[in-house]
C-alpha positions as CSV (number, residue, x, y, z in Angstrom):
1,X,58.9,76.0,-29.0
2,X,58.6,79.2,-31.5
3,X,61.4,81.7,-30.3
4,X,59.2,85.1,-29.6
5,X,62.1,87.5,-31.1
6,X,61.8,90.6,-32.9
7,X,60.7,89.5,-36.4
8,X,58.0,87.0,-35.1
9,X,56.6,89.5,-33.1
10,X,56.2,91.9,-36.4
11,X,54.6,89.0,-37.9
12,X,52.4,88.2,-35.2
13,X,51.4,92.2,-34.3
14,X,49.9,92.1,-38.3
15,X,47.7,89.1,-37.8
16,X,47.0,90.3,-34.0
17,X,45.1,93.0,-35.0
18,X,43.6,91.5,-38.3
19,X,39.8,90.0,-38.1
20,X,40.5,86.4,-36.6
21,X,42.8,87.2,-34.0
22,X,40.2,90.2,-33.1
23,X,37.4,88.0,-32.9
24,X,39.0,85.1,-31.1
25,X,40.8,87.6,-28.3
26,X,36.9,89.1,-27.5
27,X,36.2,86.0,-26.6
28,X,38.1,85.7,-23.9
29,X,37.7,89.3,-22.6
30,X,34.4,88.8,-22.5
31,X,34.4,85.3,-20.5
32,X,37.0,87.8,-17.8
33,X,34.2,90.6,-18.2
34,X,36.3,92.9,-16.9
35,X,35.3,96.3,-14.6
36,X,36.5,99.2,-13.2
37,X,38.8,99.2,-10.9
38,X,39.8,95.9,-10.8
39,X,43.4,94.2,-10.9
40,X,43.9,91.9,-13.8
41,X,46.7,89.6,-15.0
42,X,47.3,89.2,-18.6
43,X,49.4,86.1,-18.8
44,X,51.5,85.4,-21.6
45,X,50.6,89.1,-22.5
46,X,52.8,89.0,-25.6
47,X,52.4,92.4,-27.9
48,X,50.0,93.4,-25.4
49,X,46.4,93.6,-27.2
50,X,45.2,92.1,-24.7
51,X,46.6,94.0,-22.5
52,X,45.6,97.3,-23.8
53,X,41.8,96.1,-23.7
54,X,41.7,95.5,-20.0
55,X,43.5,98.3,-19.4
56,X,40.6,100.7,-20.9
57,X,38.2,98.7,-18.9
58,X,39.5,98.8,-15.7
59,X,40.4,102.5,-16.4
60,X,43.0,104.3,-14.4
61,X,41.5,103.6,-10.7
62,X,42.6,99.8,-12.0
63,X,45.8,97.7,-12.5
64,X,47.0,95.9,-15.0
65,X,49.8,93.4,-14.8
66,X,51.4,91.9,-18.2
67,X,53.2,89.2,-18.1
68,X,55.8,87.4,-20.9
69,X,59.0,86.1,-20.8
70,X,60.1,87.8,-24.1
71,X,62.0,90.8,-23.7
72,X,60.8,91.3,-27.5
73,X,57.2,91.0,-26.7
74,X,57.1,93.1,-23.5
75,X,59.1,95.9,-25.7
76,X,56.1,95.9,-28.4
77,X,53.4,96.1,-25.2
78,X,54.7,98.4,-23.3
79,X,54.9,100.8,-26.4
80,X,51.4,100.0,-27.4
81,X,50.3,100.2,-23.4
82,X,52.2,104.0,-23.3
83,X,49.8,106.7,-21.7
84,X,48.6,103.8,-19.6
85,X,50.2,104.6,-16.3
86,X,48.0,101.9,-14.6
87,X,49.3,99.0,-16.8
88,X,53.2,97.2,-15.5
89,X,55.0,94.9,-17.5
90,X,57.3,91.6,-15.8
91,X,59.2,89.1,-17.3
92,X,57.9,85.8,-16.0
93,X,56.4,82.6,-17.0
94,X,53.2,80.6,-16.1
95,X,53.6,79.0,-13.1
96,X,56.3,81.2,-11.7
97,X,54.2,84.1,-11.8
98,X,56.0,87.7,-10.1
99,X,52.8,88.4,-8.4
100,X,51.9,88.6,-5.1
101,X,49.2,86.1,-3.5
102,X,46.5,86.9,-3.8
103,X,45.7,90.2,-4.9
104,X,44.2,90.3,-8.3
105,X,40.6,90.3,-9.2
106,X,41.0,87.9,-12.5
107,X,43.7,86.2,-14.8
108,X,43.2,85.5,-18.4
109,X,46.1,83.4,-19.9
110,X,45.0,82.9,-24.0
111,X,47.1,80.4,-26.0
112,X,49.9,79.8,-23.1
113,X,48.9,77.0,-21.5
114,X,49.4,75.0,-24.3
115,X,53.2,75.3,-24.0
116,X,53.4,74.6,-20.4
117,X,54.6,71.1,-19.5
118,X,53.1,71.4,-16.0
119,X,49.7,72.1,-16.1
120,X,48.8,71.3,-12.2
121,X,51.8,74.0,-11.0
122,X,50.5,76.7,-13.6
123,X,46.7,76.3,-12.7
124,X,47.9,76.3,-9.2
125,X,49.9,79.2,-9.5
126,X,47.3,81.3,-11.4
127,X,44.9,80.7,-8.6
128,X,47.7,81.7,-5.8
129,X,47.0,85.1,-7.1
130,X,43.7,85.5,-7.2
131,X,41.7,86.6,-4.7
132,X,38.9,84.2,-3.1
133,X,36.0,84.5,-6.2
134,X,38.3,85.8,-8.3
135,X,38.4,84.2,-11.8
136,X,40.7,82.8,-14.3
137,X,40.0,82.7,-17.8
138,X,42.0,79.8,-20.0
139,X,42.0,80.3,-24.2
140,X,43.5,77.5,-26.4
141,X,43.4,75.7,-29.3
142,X,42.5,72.0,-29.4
143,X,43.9,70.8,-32.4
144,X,42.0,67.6,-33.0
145,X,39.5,70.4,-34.2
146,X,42.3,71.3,-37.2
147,X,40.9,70.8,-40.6
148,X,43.2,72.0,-43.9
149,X,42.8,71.2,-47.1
150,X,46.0,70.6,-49.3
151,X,45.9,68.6,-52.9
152,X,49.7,67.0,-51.5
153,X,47.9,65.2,-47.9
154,X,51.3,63.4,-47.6
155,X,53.3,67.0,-47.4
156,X,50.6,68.5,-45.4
157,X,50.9,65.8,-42.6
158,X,54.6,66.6,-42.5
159,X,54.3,69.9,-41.8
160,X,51.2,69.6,-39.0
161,X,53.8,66.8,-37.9
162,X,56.5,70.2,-37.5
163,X,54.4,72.1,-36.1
164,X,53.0,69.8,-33.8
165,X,57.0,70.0,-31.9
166,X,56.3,74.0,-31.3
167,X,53.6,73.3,-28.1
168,X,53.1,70.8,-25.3
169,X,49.6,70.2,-25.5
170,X,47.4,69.8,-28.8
171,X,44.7,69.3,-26.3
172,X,44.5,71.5,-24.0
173,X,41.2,72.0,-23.2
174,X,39.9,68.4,-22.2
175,X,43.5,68.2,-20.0
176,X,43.0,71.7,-18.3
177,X,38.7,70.7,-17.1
178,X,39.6,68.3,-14.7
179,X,42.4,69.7,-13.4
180,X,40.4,73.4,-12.2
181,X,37.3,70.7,-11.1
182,X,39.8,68.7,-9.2
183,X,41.5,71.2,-7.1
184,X,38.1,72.5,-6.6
185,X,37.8,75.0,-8.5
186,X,34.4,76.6,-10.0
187,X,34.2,75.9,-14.0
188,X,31.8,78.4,-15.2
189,X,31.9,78.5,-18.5
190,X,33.7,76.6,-22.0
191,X,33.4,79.2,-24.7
192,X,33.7,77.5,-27.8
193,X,35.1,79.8,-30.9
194,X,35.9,78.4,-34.6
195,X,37.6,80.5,-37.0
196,X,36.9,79.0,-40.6
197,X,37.7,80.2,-43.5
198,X,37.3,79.2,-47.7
199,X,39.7,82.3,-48.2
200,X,43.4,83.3,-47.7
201,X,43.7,86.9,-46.2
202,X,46.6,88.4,-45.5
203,X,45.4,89.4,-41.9
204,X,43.7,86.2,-41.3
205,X,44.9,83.4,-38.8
206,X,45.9,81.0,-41.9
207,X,48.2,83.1,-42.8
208,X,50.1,84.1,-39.7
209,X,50.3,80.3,-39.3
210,X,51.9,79.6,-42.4
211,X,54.9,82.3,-42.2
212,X,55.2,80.5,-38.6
213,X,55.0,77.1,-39.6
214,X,57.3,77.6,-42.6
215,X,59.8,79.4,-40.6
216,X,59.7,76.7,-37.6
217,X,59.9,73.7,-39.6
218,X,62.7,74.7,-41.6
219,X,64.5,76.3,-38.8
220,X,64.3,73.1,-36.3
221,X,64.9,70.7,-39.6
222,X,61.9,69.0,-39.5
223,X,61.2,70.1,-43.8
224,X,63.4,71.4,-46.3
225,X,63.0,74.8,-47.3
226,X,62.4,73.8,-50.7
227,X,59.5,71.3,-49.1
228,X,58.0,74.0,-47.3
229,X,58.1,77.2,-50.1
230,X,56.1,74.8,-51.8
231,X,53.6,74.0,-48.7
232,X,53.4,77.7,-48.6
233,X,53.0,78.4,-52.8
234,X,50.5,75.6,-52.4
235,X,48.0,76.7,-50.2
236,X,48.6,80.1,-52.1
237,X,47.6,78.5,-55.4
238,X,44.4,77.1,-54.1
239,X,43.2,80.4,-52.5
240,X,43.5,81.8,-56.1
241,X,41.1,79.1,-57.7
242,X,38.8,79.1,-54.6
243,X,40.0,75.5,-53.4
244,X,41.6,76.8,-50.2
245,X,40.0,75.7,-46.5
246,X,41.0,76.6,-43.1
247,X,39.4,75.4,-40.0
248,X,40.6,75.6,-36.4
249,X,38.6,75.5,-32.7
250,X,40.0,77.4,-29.4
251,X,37.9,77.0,-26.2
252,X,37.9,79.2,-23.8
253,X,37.6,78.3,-19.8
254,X,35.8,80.4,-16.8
255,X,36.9,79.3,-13.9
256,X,36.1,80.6,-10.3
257,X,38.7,80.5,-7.3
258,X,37.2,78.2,-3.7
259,X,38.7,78.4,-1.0
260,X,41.2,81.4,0.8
């Protein structure tokens, strides 16, 4: 699993607020349409964009709870969150969530529940704090959706390969469906949302991934370094003679609590 620390999270908090990641993070805000006055979880909160939004929406009669288990992360949010007295920060994980039961109005959890090994105790623990109706919005990737051109196929596989070590689940979303409609849970809603792209920006999700994907396949041996600086000088190449291609799906999941 990519280690959170101070340096990734300066990468990250570039892309964050770049185009893609904009555009992708609406999407699940809007499936929690959040309102005034409500209490809302932000799960896996990271650097706290997320965070910030709900916190404008439910405005200052509302809560906010974020929640990350990077002491990095939480440090970034909580100076972006400042001036927002109704917004707390705690260190904890999906499925052992520090919240009480059920006293929040909705829970949105994007890109976390891909690195969760059990899904069933994290959808179950999500729902323990909601109240009856309240709702829990899911956003991940589902990476048989991943399309990226390379000229050097065999290289490219390799480093998808490394990256593919960094999360649980490449498929989240058709895992995560049956499990809500199982425990009897309400599934609302699947937002779909493709970011594609025919050009490298330096904002843009392609980019974020291939500092991360460098830096974790080297770092956990999976590539030389040599292997991937020329991944990286590759994809760099094409963007400059207009061969470059970058496709990837997340799906986003409305789900309504039953029951007490």
């Amino acid at each position: 699993m990519l280690k959170f620390d101070a340096e990734t999270a300066k990468i990250l908090d570039n892309a964050y607020q770049g185009a893609d990641v904009t555009a992708r993070r609406l999407v699940s805000y809007n499936a929690l349409s959040p309102n005034p006055g409500e209490t809302l979880l932000d799960i896996g909160c990271g650097n706290g964009l997320l965070t910030l939004d709900l916190a404008r929406a439910t405005g200052p009669e509302g809560r906010v709870v974020g929640i990350d288990p990077s002491a990095d992360m939480r440090k970034v949010a909580a100076a972006r969150c400042a001036g927002q007295p109704h917004v707390t920060f705690r260190d904890g994980l999906a499925g052992a969530l520090p919240v009480e039961d059920g006293v929040a109005d909705g829970a949105v959890a994007l890109q976390v529940f891909e690195y969760v090994e059990d899904l069933g105790t994290a959808m179950r623990d999500a729902m323990r704090c909601l109240k009856p109706g309240g709702r829990l919005v899911i956003g991940d990737l589902h990476f048989g959706s991943f399309i990226w051109h390379s000229e050097n196929l065999p290289r490219m596989a390799r480093m998808r390969a490394a990256w593919d070590h960094h999360f649980v689940h490449a498929d989240l979303p058709t895992k995560m469906l049956p499990l809500l409609k199982e425990a009897g849970h309400r599934v609302e809603a699947v937002h779909p949302f493709t970011t594609a792209d025919h050009c490298l920006r330096p904002d843009g999700l392609a980019r974020m991934m291939m500092h991360l994907m460098t830096r974790y396949a080297v770092e956990n041996g999976h590539v030389s370094q040599d292997e991937a600086d020329d991944w990286f000088s590759e994809q760099e190449d094409l963007a400059r003679r207009g061969h470059f291609f970058f496709s990837l799906s997340q799906f986003v999941i409305t789900a309504r609590k039953t029951g007490s």
